[in-house]
N, C-alpha and C positions, 0 to 999 in steps of 0.2 A: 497603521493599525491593521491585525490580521482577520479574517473573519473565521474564529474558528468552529464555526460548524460548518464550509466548507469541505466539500467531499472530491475527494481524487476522483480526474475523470476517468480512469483506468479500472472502477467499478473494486477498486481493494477494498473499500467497508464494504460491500454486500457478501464479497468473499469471504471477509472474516465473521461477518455474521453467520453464512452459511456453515464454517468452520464449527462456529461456537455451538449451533446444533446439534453435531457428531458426535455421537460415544467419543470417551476418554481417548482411546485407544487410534481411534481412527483422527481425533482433532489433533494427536504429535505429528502424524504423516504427513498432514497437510499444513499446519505449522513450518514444517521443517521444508516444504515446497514450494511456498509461499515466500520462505527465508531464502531459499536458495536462486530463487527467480528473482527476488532481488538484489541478491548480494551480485550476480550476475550483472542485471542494470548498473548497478551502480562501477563495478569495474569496466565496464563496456563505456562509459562516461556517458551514457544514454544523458541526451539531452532533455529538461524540464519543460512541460508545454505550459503557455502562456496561462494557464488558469493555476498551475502552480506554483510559477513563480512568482506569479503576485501572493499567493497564500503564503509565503516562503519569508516573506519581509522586505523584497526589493526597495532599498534607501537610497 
């Protein structure tokens, strides 16, 4: 079982909160930098820290 209110320790929801404050205009830039910081991670095979991967579903 996941707990999903569990929060990334890497501080993404506060980020995207932050985000979601910003005029229209200014939340696509950082949308789009946030997407690419990750899309990065994840090609890089950046490995999941142990508070994730329990959130994750390890069976």
């Amino acid at each position: 079982m996941t707990d999903d209110n569990a929060q990334p320790t890497d501080g993404l929801w506060s980020r995207l909160r932050l985000i979601e404050g910003q005029p229209l205009a200014a939340r696509a830039g950082a949308y789009s930098a946030v997407h690419d910081e990750l899309f990065r991670r994840l090609e890089s095979g950046a490995k999941l820290d142990s508070h994730e991967k329990s959130a994750s579903g390890d069976r």
